[in-house]
N, C-alpha and C positions, 0 to 999 in steps of 0.2 A: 971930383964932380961925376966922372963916371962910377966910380962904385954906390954916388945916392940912387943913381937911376935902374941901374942893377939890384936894386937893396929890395927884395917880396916883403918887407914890413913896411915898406914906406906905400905902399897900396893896400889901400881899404876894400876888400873882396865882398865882405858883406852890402856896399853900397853899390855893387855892380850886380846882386843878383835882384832888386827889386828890380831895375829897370829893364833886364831881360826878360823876367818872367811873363809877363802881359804879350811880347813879342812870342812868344815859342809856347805860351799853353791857347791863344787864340786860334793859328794853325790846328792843335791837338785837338780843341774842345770842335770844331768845325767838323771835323773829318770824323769825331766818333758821333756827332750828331747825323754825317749822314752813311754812317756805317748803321745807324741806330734806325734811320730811315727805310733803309736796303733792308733790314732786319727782318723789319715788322711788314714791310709790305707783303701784303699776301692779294692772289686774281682774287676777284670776287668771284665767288661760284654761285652757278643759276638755280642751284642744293638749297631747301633752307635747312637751317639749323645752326646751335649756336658757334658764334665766330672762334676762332686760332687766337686771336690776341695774346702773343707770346708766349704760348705753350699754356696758357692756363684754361683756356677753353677746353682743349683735352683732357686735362687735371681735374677739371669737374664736373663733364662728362662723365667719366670712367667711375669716379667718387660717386655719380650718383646713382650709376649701373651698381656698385658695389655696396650703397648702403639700402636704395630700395628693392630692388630686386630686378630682374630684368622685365618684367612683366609690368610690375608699375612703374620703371622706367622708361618704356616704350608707351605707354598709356599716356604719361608726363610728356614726351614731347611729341607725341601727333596729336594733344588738345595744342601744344603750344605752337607747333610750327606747321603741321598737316601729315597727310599720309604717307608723305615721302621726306624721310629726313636724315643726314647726313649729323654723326654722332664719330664720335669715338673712344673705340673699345680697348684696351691695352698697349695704345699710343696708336694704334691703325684706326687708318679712318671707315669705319661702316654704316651703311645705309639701313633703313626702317623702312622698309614697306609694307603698310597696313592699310586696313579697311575699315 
């Protein structure tokens, strides 16, 4: 009798990992949602100009400093956002001030 209870064939291991999984990836998915939270948040600055949103706002800044020129990209965003605008150049964040 004691060697059935000792016997690892006589347990079914695949029907013990459905039931744990739900317990242990709800913790995980929680905690990278609010790592995912912590992430993204950024202060609002009292700057306009287009937003951080995960690094991609930088990304197409810089993209558009590099594909139209700097000249017509500083002309591009004081119609869109005014005379003082917060942009960035090479991942650094730089300011537009124009007239």
């Amino acid at each position: 009798m004691v060697p059935d209870t000792l016997n690892p064939m006589q347990y079914n291991i695949t029907s013990l990992v459905p039931e744990t999984m739900p317990v242990a990836t709800v913790p995980i998915l929680i905690l990278m949602c609010f790592l995912f939270l912590i992430w993204n948040h950024e202060e609002t600055s009292s700057i306009p100009g287009p937003g951080y949103c995960m690094g991609i706002g930088p990304l197409i800044s810089h993209g558009r400093f590099l594909w139209m020129g700097l000249g017509n990209a500083c002309n591009y965003y004081n119609k869109t956002y005014g005379e003082f605008v917060r942009v960035w150049i090479s991942g650094e964040e730089t300011f537009i001030i124009s007239k």
